[in-house]
C-alpha positions as YAML, in Angstrom:
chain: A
units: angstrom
residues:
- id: 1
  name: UNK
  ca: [-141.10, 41.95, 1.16]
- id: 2
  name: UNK
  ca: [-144.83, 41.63, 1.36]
- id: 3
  name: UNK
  ca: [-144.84, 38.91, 3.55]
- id: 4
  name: UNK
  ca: [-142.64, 40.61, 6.90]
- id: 5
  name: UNK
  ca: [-144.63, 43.55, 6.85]
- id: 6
  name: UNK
  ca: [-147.56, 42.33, 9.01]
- id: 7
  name: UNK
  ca: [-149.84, 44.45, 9.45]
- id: 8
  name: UNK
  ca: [-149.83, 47.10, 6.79]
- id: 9
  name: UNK
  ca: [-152.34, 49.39, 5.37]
- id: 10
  name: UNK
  ca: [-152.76, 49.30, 1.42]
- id: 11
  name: UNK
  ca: [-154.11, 52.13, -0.87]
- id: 12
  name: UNK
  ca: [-154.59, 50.57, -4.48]
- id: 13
  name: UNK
  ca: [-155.22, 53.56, -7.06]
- id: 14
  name: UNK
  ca: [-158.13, 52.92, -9.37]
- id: 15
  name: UNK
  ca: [-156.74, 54.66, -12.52]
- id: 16
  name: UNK
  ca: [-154.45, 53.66, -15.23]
- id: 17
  name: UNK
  ca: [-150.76, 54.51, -14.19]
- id: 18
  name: UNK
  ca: [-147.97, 55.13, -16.59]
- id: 19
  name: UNK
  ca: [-145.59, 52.39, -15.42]
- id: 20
  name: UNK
  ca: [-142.72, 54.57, -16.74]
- id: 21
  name: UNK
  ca: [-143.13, 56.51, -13.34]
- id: 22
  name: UNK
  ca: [-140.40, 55.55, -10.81]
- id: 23
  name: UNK
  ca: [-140.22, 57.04, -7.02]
- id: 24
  name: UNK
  ca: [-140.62, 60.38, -7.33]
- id: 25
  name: UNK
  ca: [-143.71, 60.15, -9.95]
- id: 26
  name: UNK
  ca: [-145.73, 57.27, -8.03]
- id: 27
  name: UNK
  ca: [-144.96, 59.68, -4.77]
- id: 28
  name: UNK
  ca: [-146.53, 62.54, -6.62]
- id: 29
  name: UNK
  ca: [-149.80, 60.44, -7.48]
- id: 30
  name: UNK
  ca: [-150.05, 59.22, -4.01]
- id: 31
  name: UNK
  ca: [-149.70, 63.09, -2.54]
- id: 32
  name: UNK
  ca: [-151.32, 65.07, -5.74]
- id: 33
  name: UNK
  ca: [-154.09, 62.65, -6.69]
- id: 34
  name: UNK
  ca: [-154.57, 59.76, -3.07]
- id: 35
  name: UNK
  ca: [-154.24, 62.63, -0.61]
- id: 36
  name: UNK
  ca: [-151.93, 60.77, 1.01]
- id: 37
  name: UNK
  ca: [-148.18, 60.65, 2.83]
- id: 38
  name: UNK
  ca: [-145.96, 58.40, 0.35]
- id: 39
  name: UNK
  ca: [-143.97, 58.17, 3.81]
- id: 40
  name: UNK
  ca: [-147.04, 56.96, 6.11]
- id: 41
  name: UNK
  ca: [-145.49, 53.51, 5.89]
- id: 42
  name: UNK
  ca: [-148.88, 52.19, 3.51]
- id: 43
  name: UNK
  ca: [-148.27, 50.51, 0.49]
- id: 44
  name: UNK
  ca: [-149.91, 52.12, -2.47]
- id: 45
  name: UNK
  ca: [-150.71, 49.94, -5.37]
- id: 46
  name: UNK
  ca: [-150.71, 51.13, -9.41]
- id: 47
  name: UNK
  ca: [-151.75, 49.40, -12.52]
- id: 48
  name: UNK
  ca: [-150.96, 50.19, -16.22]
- id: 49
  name: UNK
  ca: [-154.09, 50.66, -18.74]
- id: 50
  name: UNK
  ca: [-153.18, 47.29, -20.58]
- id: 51
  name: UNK
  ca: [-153.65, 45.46, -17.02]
- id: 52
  name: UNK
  ca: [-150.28, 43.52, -17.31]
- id: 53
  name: UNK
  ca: [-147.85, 45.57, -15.19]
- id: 54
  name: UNK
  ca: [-148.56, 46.67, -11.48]
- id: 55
  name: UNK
  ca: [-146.21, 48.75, -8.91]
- id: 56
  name: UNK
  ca: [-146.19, 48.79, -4.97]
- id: 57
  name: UNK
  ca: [-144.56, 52.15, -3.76]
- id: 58
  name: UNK
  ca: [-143.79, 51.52, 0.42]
- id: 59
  name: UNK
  ca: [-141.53, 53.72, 2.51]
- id: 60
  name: UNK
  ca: [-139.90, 50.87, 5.02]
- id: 61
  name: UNK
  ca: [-138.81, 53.11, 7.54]
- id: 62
  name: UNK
  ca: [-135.14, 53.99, 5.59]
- id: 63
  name: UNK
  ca: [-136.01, 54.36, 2.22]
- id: 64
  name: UNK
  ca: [-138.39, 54.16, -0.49]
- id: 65
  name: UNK
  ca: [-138.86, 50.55, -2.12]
- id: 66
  name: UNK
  ca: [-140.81, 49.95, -5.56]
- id: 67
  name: UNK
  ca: [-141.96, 46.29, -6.19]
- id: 68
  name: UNK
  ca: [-142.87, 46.07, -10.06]
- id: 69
  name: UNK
  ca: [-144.37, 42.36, -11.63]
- id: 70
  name: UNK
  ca: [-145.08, 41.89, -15.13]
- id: 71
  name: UNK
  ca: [-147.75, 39.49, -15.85]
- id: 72
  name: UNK
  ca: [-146.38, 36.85, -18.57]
- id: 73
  name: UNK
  ca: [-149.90, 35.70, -19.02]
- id: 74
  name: UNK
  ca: [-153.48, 37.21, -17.92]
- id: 75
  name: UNK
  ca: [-154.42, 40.87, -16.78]
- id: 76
  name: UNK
  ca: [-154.88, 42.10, -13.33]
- id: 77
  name: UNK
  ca: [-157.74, 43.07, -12.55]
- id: 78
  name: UNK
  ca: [-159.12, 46.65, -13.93]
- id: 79
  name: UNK
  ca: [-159.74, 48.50, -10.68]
- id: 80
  name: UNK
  ca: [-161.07, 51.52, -12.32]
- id: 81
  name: UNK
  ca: [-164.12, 49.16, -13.17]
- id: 82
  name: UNK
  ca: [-164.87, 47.99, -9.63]
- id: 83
  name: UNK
  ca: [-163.98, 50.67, -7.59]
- id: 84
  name: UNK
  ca: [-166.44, 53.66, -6.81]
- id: 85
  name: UNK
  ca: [-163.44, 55.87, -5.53]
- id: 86
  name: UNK
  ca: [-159.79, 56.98, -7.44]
- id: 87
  name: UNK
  ca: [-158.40, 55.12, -4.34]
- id: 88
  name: UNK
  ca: [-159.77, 51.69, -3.00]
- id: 89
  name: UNK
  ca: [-158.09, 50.57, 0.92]
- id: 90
  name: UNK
  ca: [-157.26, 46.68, 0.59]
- id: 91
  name: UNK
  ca: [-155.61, 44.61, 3.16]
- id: 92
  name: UNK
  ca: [-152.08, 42.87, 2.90]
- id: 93
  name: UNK
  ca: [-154.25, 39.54, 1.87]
- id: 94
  name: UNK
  ca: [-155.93, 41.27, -0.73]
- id: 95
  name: UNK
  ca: [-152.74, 42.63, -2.03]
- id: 96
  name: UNK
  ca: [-151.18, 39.46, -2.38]
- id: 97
  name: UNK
  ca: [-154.32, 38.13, -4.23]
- id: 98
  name: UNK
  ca: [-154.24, 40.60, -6.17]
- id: 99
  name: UNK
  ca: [-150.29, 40.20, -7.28]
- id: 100
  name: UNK
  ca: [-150.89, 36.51, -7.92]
- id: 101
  name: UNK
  ca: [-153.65, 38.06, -11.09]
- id: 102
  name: UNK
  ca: [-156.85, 37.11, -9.14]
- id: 103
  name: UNK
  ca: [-159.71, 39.01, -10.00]
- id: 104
  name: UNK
  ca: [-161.45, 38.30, -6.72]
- id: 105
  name: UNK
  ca: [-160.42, 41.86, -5.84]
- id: 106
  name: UNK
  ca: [-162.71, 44.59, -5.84]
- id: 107
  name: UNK
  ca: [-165.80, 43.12, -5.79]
- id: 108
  name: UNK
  ca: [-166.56, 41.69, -2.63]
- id: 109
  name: UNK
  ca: [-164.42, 41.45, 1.06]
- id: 110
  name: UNK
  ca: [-162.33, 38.29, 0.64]
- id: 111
  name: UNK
  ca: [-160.80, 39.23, 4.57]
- id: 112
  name: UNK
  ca: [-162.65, 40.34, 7.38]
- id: 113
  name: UNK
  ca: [-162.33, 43.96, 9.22]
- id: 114
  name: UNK
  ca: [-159.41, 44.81, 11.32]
- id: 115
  name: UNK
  ca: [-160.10, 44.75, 14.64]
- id: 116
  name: UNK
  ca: [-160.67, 47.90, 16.51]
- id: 117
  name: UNK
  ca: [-159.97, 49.08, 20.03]
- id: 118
  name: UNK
  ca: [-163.57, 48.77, 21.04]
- id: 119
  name: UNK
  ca: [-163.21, 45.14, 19.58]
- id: 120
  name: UNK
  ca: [-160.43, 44.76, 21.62]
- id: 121
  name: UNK
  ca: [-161.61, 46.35, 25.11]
- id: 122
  name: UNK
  ca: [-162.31, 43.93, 28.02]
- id: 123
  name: UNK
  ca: [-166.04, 44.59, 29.46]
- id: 124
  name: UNK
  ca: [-165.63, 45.63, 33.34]
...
């Protein structure tokens, strides 16, 4: 899933999320407490308190998709620790990273900046 999606954006939430929550209760978190569209097309990233389950909520275009993993060993990292906001932008790289249990995340840029149209324009 992650991998076709190019470029995406990702919103992790730095709070402890009650994993119980399915569609409707992660969309309500991104709207109520992210300030953001759960149908933007961004990926929006929860963890539980105990730092062993995680949730992607992503609209695809047609529907709304959930990816859960349950770490068997290790935590993910605590986000809430790191992160100086409730909601912390990551890239697709980061994501994955993050997914795998690394606890690179958060505390330093392990991708560089999108580029930007003025990175992009051609000098006449």
């Amino acid at each position: 899933m992650i991998g076709a999606l190019g470029r995406v954006k990702v919103f992790a939430y730095c709070e402890p999320t009650d994993m119980r929550k399915g569609y409707e209760g992660l969309s309500g978190l991104v709207r109520e407490a992210m300030g953001d569209d759960p149908l933007s097309g961004a990926m929006f990233l929860f963890v539980n308190r105990r730092r062993t389950h995680a949730k992607v909520l992503h609209f695809d275009g047609t529907g709304m998709c959930v990816l859960a993993k349950r770490l068997e060993k290790g935590r993910f990292v605590a986000l809430w620790e790191v992160a100086k906001d409730s909601t912390l932008r990551l890239n697709r790289s980061e994501l994955e990273l993050f997914l795998r249990g690394s606890h690179l995340i958060g505390r330093f840029k392990v991708s560089p900046d999108d580029l930007s149209e003025k990175d992009l324009a051609v000098g006449s």
